[in-house]
C-alpha positions in Angstrom: -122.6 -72.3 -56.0 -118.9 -72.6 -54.4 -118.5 -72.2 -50.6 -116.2 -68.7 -51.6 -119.3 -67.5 -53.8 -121.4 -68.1 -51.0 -119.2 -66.3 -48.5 -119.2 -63.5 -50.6 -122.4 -63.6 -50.7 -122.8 -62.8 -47.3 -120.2 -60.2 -47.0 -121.7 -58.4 -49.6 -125.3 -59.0 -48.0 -123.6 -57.5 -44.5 -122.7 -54.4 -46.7 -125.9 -53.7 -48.1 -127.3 -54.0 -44.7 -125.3 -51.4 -42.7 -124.8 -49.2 -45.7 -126.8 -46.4 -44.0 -126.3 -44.5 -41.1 -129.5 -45.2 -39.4 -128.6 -48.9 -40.3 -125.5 -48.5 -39.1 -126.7 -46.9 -36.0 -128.9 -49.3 -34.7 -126.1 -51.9 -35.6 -124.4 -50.4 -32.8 -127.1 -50.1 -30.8 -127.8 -53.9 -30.6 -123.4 -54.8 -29.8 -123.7 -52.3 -27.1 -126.1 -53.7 -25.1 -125.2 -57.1 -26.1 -121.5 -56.3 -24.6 -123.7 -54.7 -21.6 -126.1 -57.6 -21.2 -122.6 -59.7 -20.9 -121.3 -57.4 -18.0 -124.8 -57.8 -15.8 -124.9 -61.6 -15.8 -124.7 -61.5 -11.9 -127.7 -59.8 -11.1 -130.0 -60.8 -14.6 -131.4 -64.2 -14.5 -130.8 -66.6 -17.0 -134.2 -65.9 -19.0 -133.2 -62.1 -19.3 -130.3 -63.2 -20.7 -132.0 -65.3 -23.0 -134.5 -63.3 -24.1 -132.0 -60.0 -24.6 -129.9 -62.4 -26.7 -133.1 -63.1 -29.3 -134.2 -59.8 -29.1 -130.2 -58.5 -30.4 -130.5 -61.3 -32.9 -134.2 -60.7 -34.2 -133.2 -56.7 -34.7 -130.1 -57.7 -36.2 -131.6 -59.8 -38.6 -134.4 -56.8 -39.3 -131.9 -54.8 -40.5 -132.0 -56.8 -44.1 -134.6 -56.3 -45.9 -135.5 -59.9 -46.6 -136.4 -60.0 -43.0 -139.7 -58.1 -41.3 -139.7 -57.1 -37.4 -141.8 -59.0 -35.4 -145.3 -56.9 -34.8 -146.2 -55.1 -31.9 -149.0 -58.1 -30.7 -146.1 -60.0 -30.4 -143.7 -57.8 -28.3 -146.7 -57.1 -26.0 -147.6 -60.6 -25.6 -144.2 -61.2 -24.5 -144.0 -57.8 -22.2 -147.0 -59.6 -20.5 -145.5 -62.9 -20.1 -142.1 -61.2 -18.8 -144.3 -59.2 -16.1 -145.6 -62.2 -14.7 -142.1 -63.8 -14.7 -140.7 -60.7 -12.9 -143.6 -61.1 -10.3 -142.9 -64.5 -9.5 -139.3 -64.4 -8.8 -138.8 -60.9 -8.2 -138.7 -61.6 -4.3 -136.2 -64.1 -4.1 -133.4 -61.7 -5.7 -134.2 -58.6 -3.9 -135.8 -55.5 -5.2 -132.7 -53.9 -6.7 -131.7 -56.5 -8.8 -135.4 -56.9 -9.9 -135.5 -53.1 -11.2 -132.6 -54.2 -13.0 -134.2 -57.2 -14.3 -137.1 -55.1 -15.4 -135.3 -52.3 -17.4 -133.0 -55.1 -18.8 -136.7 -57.1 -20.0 -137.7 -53.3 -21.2 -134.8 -52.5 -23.0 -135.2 -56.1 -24.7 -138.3 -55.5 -25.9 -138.1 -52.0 -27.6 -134.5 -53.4 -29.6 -136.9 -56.1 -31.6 -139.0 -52.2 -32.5 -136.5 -49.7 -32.5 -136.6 -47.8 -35.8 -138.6 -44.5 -35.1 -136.2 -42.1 -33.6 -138.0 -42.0 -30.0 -137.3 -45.9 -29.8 -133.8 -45.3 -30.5 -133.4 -42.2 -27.9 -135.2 -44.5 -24.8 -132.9 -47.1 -25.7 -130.1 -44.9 -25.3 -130.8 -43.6 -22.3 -132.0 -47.1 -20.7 -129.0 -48.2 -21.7 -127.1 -45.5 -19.5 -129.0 -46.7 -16.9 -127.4 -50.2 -17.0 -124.2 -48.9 -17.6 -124.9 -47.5 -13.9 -126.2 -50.6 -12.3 -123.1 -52.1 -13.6 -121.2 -49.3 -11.4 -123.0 -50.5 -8.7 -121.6 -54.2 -8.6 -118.2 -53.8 -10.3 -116.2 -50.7 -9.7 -112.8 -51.9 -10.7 -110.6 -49.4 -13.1 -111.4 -52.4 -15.4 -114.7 -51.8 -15.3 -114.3 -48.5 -16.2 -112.7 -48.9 -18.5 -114.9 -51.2 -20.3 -118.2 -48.9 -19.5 -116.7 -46.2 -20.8 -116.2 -47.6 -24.0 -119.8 -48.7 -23.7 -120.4 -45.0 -23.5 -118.6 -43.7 -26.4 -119.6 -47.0 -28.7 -123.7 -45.3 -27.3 -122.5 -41.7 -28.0 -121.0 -43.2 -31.7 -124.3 -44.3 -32.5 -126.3 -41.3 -31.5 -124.0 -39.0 -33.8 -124.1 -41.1 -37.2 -128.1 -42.0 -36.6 -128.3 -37.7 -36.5 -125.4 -37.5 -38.6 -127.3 -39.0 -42.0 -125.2 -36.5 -44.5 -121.9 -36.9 -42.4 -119.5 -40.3 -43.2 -119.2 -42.6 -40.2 -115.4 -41.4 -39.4 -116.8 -37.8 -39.3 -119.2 -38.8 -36.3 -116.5 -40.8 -35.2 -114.2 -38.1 -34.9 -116.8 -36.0 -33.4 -118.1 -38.2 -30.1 -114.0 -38.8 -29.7 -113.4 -34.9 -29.7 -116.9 -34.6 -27.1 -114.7 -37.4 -24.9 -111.7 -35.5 -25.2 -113.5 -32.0 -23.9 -115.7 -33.4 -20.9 -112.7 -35.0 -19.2 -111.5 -31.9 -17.5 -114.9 -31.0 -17.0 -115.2 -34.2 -15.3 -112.0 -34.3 -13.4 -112.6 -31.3 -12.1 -115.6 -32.0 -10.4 -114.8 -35.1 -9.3 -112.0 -33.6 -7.1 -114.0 -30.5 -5.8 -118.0 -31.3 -5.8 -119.1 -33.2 -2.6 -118.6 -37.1 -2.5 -122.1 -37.8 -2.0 -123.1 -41.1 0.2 -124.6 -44.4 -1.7 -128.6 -43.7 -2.3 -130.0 -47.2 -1.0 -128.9 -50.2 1.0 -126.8 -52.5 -1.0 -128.3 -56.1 -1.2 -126.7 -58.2 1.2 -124.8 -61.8 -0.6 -123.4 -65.0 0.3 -120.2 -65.6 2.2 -118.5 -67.5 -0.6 -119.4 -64.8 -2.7 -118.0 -61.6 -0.7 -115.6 -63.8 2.1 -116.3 -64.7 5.5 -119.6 -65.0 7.5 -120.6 -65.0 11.4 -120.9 -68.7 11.1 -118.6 -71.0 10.0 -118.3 -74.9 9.4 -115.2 -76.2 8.3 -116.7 -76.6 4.8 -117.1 -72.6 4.2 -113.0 -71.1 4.9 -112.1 -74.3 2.4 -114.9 -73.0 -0.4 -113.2 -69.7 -0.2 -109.7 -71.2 -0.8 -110.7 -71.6 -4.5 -111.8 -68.0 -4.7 -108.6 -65.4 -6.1 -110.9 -63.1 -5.9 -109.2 -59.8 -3.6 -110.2 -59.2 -0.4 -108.6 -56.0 0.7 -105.4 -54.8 0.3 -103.3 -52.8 2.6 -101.0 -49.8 2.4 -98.3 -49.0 5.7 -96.6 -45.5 5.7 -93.4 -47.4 6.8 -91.8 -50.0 4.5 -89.7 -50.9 7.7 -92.6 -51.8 9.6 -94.3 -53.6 7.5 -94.8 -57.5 9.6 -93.5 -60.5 8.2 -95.0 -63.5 7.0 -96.1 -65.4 9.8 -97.2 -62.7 11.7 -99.8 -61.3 9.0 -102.9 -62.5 11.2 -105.8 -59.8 10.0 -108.5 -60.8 12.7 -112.2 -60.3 11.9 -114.4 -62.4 14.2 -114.9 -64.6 17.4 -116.9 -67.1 17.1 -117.7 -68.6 21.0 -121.2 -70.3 20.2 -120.5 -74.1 18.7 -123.8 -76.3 18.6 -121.8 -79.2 17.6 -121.6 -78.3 13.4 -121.5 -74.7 13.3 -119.8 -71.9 15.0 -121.3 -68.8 15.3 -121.1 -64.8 17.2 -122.8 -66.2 20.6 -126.0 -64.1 21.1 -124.9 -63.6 24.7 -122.0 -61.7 23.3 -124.0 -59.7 21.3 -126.3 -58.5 23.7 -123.4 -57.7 26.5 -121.9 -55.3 23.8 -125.4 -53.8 23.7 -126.0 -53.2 27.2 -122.4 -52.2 27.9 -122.5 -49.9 24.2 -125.8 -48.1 26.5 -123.7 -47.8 29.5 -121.0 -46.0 27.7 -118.4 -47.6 28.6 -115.1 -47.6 26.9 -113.8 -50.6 25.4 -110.2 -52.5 26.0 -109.0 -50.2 22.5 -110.1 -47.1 23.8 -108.2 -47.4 26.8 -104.8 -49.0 25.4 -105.5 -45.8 22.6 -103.2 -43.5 25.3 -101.0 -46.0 27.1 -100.1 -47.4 23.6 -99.6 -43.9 21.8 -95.9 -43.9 21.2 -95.9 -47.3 20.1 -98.0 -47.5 16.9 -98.0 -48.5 13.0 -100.3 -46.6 10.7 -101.6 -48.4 7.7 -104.6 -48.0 5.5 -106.7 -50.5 4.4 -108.6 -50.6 1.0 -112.0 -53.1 1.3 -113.6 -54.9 -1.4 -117.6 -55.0 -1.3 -118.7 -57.4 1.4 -122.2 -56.1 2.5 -121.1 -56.5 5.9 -119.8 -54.5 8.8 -117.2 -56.0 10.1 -113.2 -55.3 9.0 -110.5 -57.1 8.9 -107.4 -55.7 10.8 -103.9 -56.5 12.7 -104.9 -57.4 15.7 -105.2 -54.9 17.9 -105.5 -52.0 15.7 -107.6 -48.6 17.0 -109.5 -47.1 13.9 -108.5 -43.5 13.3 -111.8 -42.3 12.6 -110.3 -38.2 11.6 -109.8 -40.1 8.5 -112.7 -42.5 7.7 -115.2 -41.7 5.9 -117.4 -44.3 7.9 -117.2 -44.3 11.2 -115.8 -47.6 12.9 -116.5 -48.7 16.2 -114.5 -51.3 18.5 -116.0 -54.1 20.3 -115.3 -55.8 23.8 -113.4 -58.7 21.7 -111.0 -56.3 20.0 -113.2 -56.9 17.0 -113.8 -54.0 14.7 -117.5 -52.5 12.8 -118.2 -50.0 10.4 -121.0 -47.9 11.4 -122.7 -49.4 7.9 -122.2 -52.2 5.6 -118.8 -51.8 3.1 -121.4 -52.0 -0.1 -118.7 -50.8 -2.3 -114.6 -50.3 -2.4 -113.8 -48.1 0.7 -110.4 -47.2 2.4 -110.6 -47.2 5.8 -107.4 -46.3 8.6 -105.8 -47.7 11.5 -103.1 -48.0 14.1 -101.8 -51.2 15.0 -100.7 -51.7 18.5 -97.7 -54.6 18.2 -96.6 -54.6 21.5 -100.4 -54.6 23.1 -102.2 -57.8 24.2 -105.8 -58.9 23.8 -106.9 -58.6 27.4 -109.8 -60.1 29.0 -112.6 -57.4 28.5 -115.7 -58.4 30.6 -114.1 -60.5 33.1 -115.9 -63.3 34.3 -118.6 -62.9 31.8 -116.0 -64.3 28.6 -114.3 -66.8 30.7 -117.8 -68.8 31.4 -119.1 -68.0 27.8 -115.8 -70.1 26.0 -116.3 -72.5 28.8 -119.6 -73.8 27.0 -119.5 -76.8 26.0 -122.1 -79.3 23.8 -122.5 -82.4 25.3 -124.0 -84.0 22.9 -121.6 -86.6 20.9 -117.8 -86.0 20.7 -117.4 -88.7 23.7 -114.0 -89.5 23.0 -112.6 -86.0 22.6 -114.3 -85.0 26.2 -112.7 -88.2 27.6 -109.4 -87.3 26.1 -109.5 -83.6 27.4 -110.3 -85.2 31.2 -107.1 -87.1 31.2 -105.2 -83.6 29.4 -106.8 -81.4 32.5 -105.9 -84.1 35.1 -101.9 -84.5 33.4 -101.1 -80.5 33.2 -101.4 -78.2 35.7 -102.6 -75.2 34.2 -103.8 -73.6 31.0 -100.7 -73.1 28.7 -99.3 -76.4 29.5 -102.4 -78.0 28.1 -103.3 -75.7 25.2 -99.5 -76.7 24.2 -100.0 -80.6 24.9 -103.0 -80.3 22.4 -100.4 -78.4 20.1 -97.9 -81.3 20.2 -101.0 -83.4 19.5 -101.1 -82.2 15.8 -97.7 -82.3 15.1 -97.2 -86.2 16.0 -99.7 -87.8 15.0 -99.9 -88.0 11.8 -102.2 -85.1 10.6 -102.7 -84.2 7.1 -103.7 -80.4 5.7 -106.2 -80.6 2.9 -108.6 -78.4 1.4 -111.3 -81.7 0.3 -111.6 -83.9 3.4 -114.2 -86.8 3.9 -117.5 -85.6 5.1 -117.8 -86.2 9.0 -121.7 -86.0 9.5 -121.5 -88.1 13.1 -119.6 -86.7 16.0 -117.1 -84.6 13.6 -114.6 -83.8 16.3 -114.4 -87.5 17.7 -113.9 -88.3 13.6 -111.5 -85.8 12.8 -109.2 -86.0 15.9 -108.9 -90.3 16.2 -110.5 -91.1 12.7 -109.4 -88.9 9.4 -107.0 -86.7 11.2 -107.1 -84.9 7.9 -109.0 -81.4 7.2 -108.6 -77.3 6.6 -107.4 -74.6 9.2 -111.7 -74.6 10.3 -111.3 -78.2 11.6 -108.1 -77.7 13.3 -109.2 -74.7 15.2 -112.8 -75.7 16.1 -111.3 -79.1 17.2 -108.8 -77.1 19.6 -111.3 -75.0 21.0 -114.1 -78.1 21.8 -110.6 -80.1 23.6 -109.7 -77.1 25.7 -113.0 -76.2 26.6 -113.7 -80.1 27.6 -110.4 -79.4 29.9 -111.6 -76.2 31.1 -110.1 -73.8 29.6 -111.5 -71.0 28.4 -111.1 -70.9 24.6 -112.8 -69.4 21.2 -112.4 -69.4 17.2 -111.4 -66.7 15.5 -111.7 -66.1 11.9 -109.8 -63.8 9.0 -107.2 -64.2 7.2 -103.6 -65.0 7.2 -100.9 -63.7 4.9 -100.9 -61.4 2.2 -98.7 -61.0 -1.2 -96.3 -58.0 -1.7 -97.8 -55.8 -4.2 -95.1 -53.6 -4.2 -92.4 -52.9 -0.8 -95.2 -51.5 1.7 -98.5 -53.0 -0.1 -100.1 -56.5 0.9 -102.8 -57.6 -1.5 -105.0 -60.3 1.0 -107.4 -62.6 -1.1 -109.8 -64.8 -0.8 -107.8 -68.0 -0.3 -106.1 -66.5 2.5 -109.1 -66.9 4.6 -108.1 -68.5 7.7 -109.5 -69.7 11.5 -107.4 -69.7 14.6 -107.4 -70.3 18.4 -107.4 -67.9 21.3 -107.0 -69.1 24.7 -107.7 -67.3 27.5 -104.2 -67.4 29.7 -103.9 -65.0 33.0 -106.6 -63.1 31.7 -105.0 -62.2 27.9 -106.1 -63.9 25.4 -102.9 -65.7 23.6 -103.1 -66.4 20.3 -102.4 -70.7 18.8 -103.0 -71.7 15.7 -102.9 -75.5 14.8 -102.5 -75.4 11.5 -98.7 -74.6 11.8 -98.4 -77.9 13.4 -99.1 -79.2 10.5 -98.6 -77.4 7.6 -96.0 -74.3 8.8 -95.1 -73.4 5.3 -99.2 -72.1 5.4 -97.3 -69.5 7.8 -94.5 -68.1 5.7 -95.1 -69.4 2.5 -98.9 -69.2 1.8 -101.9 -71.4 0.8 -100.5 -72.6 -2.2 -97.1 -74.1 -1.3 -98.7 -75.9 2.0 -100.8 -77.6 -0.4 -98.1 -78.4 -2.7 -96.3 -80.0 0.0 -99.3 -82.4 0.6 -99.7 -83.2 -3.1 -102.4 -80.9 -3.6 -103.5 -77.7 -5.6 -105.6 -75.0 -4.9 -107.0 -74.7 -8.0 -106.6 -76.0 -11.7 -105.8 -73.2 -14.1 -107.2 -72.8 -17.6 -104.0 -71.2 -19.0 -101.7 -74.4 -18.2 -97.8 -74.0 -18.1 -98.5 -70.1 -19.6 -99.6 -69.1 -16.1 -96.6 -70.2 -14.3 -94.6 -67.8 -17.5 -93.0 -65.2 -16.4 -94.4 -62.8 -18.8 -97.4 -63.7 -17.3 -96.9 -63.3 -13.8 -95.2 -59.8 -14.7 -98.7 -59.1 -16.5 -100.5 -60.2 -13.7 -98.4 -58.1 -11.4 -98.8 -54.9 -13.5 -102.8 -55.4 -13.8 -102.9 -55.7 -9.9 -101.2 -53.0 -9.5 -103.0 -50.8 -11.4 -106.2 -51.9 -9.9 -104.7 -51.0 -6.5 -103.8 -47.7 -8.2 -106.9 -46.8 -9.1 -108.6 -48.2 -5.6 -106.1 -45.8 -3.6 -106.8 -42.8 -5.7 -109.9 -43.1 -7.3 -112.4 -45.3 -5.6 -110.8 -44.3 -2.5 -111.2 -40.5 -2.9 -113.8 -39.8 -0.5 -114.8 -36.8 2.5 -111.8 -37.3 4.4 -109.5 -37.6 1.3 -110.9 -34.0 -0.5 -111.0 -32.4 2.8 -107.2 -33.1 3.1 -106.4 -32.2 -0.6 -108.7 -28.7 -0.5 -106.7 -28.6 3.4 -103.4 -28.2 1.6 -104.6 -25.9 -1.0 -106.3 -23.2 1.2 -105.5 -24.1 4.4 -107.8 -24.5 7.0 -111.2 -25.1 5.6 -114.2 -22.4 7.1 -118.1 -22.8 5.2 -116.8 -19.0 3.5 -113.8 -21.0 2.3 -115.8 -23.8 0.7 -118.3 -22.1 -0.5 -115.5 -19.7 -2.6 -114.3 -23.9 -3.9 -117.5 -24.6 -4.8 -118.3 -21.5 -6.7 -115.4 -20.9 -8.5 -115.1 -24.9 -9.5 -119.1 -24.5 -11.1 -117.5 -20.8 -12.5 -114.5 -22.6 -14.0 -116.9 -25.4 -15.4 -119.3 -22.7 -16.9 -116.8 -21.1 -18.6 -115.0 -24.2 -20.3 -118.3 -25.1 -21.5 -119.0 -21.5 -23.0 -115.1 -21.8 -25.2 -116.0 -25.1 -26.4 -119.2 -24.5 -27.8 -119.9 -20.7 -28.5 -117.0 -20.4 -30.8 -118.7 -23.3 -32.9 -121.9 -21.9 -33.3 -122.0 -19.6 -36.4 -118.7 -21.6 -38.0 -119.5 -23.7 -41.1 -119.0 -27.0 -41.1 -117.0 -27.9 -44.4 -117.6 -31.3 -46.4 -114.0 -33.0 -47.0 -114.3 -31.8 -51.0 -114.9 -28.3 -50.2 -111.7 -28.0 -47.8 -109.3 -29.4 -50.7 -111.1 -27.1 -53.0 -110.5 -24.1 -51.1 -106.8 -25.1 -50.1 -106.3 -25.1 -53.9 -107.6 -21.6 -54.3 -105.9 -20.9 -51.6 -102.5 -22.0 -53.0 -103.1 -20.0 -56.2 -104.4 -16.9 -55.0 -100.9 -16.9 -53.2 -99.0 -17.7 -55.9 -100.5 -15.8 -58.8 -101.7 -12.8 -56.5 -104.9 -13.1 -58.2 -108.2 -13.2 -56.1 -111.4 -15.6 -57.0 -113.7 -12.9 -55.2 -117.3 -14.4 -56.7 -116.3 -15.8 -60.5 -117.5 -18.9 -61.0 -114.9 -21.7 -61.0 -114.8 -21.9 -64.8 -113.7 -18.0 -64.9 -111.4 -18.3 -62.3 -109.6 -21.1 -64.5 -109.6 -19.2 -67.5 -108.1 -16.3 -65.6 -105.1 -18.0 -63.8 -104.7 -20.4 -66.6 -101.9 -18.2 -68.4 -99.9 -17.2 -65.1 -99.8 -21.3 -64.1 -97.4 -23.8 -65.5 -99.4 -26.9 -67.3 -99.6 -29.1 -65.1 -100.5 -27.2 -62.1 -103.1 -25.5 -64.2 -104.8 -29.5 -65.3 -104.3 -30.3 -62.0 -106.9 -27.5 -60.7 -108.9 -28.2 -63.6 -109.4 -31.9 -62.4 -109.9 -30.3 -58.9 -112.6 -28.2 -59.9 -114.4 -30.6 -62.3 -114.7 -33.8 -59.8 -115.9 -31.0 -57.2 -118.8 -30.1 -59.5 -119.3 -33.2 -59.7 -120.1 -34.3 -56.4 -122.0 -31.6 -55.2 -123.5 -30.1 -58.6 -124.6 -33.8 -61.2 -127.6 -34.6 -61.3 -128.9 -37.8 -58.8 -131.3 -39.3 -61.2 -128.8 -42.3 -62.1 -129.1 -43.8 -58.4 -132.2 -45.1 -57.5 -133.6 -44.0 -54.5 -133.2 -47.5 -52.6 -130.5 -48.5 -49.8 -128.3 -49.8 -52.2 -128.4 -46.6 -54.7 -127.6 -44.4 -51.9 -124.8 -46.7 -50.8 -123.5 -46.7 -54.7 -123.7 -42.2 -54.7 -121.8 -41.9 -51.3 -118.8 -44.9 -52.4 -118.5 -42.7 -55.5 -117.8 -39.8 -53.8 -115.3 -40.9 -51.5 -113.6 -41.6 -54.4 -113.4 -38.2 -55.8 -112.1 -37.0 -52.9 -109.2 -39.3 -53.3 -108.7 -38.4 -56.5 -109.2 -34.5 -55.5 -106.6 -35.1 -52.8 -104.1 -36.4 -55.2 -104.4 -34.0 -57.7 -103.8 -31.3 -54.5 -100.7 -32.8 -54.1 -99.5 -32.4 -57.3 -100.8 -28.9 -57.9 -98.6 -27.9 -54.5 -95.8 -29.5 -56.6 -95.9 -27.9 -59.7 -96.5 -24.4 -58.0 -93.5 -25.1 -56.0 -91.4 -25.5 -58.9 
């Protein structure tokens, strides 16, 4: 047999498979969840997916009949050995992505057996299920776009597995129209109903998954300079104000413990802002909130998922809390902290203060914690600080003479330094004199606090590209660590890395790294991503991501309060509860004017409408009515006021109608394949009754 026998073959095989709508039905059942399964590869593990593969495969393959389902011993032995699985590594992911992991397994299991018409309606609705854990993890308008196709490709196969003496396009047609209806339904109560809070705690993940941590080692900023992945983006009211490159610094931590690899939030520091947070007193932001009034720049700030609290802002910036939805506090270090975790996209807003300092907050107690110092290794930098401390006279003249350092001798920016396991600031300073912005800054700090001066790490990022003329997108890859010192009791900000690479400054990651010979990262689409058709498409899917993260994702409390605010003016519990009532009213009664009017109204097979159109036509042109004749007598009687051919054109109208709905079935065997053979003849009598339509509306025209 030739390989285009064979190939037909198969198509032909495919056909016969699908060719009715239950087939058809749980066809799509199986590429919905396998396009779902595909989406959830970040919480499943590996063996899920595995196993949900198979199981797509095994019902796929039981949909010819060549092929039997596997039996119910089977399935259950495997529901028992998944159970076990689940037990043993359901505590080392956390117990939300384990429910997840179970209903995935669950769902796996009843696609090898779904064929009664409970199986398939559990399916469906598991499979909603997922399409909301997916939510959870990935609320991008990509996303939703893609889930909501899920939904409708669900919704598709639930109409033609109900729909068994409707064609495919008919129940097609149908779940589009159901779309089409819900979304002002669903728009609607989007923007009046009450934006409800998350239901559980969010599991908390890695820093190189969701951006910085509270401790750092030189390795971690340059792991997250491979990532594109977006950080936050922020929107200022005033394009004018906006700062310019170099001055971009979006602080986020201050990291004053260092145990000779890692930096870290000192515990000390941690449990002063306790004990002063129980005193009530008011931090450094609090106070410069009045004196610094006048003088402000408001901007928002849209956050990707990080499962931590704290944010990353223009330092200082006072959070304008009328406006957040959570609540943020300020810390003693001009940090900043939600009063939870940001578990999902949430726009949050601020005040930066350009003209205000970072002043010393707890006197005493911050200049002797960044005076600590490991003494343990790192010889020759403490020696080399001694002779700094005994050549300057005070702290900015050293902190600068460690500047100059950088910039003359010879120091190279680079994102894949050797390792330095032994004394790493002795071997980065007089050895390798190569690393990231993490060894720079953490080498600083160790020198000045060897000279004694008072000095910490501070991580964030640095930068930001111009979405549009008052947006800045920040990603991952801008992650960057600098140096404050404390100077006359302000903390002034260095950063080391300008030393060497100052292009890092103005230009960004990428063109510092460029300038050193290296790249960031290697990309998959070669010479087409440096296009400019590409870089316009990348630019157009940013910013409708950012589009729908502002108005969407980023509708919360504050948000509607200010919308209903503007509507009805100031908002009193009488006043709400009228919005509330009359939204559910106005919901009720779209509901009642889609479906009531449907209820007693026939639904008409396509044959039937072209036959009526035709008696339609020639009641209005002959005047005469069909009232109950048969369609033989009604011929008869038009046939002498109607020219020939429109009169063998209603003929042939008439006679293919009968038929389809009137000749007997006993020529097609009651199998798959007869039933396939009835309904592809009748789609062709509807063509042909549709052409001869067309002619009849001719001939009666002339």
């Amino acid at each position: 047999m030739s390989e285009v026998s064979i190939d037909m073959f198969r198509i032909a095989a495919i056909k016969n498979t699908l060719s009715t709508p239950r087939a058809m039905a749980v066809f799509l059942l199986c590429i919905a969840f396998s396009f779902l399964i595909s989406t959830l590869t970040a919480p499943l593990m590996t063996w899920v997916i595995v196993l949900s593969g198979c199981a797509v495969v095994v019902r796929l393959a039981g949909l010819q009949p060549s092929y039997n389902l596997p039996t119910s011993r089977t399935v259950n032995l495997l529901a028992i050995l998944a159970v076990f699985a689940l037990t043993w590594f359901g505590f080392s992911i956390g117990l939300l992505d384990s429910m997840i992991n179970l209903l995935t397994v669950a769902c796996a299991l009843k696609v090898m057996l779904v064929d009664e018409k409970r199986d398939f309606h559990l399916l469906i609705c598991a499979s909603l299920f997922l399409i909301g854990c997916g939510f959870i993890s990935s609320l991008s308008v990509f996303a939703w776009f893609g889930y909501t196709a899920l939904v409708a490709l669900l919704l598709c196969s639930t109409a033609i597995y109900h729909g068994a003496m409707l064609s495919i396009k008919t129940s097609i047609t149908f779940v589009a129209v159901l779309i089409l209806q819900s979304l002002p339904i669903a728009l609607l109560l989007f923007l009046l109903l009450p934006q409800l809070p998350p239901l559980w705690q969010m599991p908390t993940s890695k820093s190189t998954e969701t951006g910085l941590s509270d401790t750092v080692t030189p390795g971690d900023i340059a792991s997250l300079a491979t990532s594109s992945e977006l950080a936050f983006s922020a929107t200022f009211e005033d394009t004018a104000k906006v700062p310019v490159a170099a001055d971009r610094y979006w602080r986020a931590l201050t990291l004053e413990h260092f145990d000779g690899k890692t930096w870290s939030v000192s515990a000390k520091r941690k449990q002063a802002e306790n004990q002063l947070a129980v005193m009530d007193k008011p931090t450094p932001l609090m106070v410069a909130a009045n004196r610094y009034a006048d003088a402000t720049i408001s901007y928002q700030l849209i956050v990707e998922p990080t499962q931590q609290p704290w944010l990353f802002t223009l330092a200082p910036s006072l959070p304008d809390n009328t406006l957040n939805s959570i609540s943020v506090k300020s810390l003693f270090d001009y940090t900043l902290r939600a009063s939870r975790p940001v578990s999902s996209k949430k726009a949050f807003y601020f005040r930066y203060l350009p003209t205000a300092s970072i002043s010393n907050g707890i006197g005493n107690f911050e200049k002797q914690l960044n005076l600590q110092l490991s003494t343990n290794g790192n010889v020759k930098t403490r020696e080399w600080a001694q002779l700094l401390a005994a050549q300057y006279s005070n702290e900015r003249a050293i902190a600068q003479a460690v500047m100059r350092e950088f910039s003359n001798k010879g120091f190279r920016y680079t994102l894949s330094p050797n390792a330095m396991p032994t004394d790493p600031i002795d071997s980065f300073l007089f050895e390798e004199r190569a690393g990231f912005c993490a060894h720079y800054a953490g080498a600083m700090v160790y020198a000045l606090r060897a000279a004694g001066v008072p000095a910490r790490m501070v991580t964030g990022y640095q930068g930001g590209s111009e979405l549009s003329d008052n947006v800045l997108q920040i990603r991952q890859y801008d992650a960057h660590a600098w140096v404050e010192v404390l100077i006359e009791d302000k903390w002034e900000r260095y950063d080391p890395t300008s030393m060497v690479a100052p292009s890092r400054l103005t230009y960004g990651l990428e063109t510092a790294l460029e300038e050193f010979g290296e790249s960031r990262e290697v990309s998959i689409l070669g010479e087409f991503g440096n296009t400019a058709l590409f870089t316009t498409l990348q630019t157009w899917f940013q910013q409708l991501d950012y589009s729908w993260s502002k108005w969407v994702l980023g509708f919360d409390n504050a948000a509607q309060t200010n919308m209903l605010e503007d509507i009805v003016g100031a908002l009193t519990p009488d006043k709400l509860r009228i919005v509330y009532l009359t939204a559910i009213g106005i919901v009720v009664v779209v509901l009642t004017l889609y479906f009531l009017p449907n209820r007693n109204k026939p639904r008409l097979s396509p044959s039937h409408r072209i036959l009526f159109n035709a008696i339609a036509l020639i009641e209005k042109q002959t005047g005469k009515r069909r009232e109950n004749k048969s369609l033989v007598t009604y011929q008869n009687d038009i046939a002498p006021c109607l020219q020939l051919e429109a009169a063998s054109a209603f003929k042939e109208i008439c006679s293919r109608f009968e038929k389809i709905h009137y000749t007997a079935q006993s020529g097609y065997k009651n199998t798959q394949s007869g039933y396939a053979s009835k309904q592809s003849e009748n789609k062709r009598e509807v063509q042909l009754m549709k052409k001869h339509l067309l002619l009849l509306r001719k001939s009666l025209r002339r």
